[in-house]
N, C-alpha and C positions, 0 to 999 in steps of 0.2 A: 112401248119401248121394247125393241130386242132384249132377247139375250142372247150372247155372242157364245155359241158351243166350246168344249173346252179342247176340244182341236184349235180350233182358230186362236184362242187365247195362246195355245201353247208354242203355237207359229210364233204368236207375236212376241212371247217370252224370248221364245229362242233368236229371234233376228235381234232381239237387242243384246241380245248375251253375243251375239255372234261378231258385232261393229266394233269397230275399232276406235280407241279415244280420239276426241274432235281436237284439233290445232288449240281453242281454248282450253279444252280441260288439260292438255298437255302442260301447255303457260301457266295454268294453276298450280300443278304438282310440280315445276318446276318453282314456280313463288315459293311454297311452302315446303321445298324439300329442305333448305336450312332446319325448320322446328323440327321435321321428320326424323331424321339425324341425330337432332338433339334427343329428342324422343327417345329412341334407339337406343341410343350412349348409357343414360342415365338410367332405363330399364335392363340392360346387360350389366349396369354397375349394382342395381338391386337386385338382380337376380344372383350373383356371385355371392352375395353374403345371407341368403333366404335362411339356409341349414347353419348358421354360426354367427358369433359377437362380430360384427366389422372391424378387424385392424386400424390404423390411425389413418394407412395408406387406402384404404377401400373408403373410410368416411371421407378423408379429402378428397379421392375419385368419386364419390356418390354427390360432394357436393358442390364440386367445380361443375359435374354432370347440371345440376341442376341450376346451377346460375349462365349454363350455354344453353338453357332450354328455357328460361328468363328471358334473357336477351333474344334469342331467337323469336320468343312471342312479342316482345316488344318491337322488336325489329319490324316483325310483319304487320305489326296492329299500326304501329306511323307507317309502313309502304302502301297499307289499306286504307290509313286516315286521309292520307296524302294523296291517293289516287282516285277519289272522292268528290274530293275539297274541289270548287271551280278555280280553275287557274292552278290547281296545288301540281307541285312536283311529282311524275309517278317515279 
């Protein structure tokens, strides 16, 4: 068995750092940019209150945050179930 030098390895690093995302992973990050969002929301809503008590207004923003990122996982786990299933709706 070779071993491949670590020139060549680093060729091969770099060409895949260097490509650009495929049309599929594109349609993936577009699927899941809803929960990404969600994501987001609800970690800027935690972050706001890291140094202090949460007001009544930052716990309802923390936890509306977190039922759009519920749903968001839900959402994608049936468009995932669903695209799946034979015959299922994607």
């Amino acid at each position: 068995m070779r071993i491949l030098s670590l020139h060549l390895l680093a060729a091969i690093d770099q060409a895949e750092n260097d490509r650009e995302p495929t049309a599929a992973e594109l349609d993936a990050i577009d699927i899941e940019m809803p929960l990404i969002s969600a994501e987001v929301e609800l970690l800027d809503a935690q972050i706001t209150t890291l140094d202090r008590t949460p007001s009544e207004l930052e716990e309802r923003r923390i936890r509306r945050a977190r039922n759009r990122v519920l749903t968001a996982r839900r959402d994608l786990a049936n468009r995932t179930v669903g695209a799946t299933l034979p015959g299922g709706a994607a």
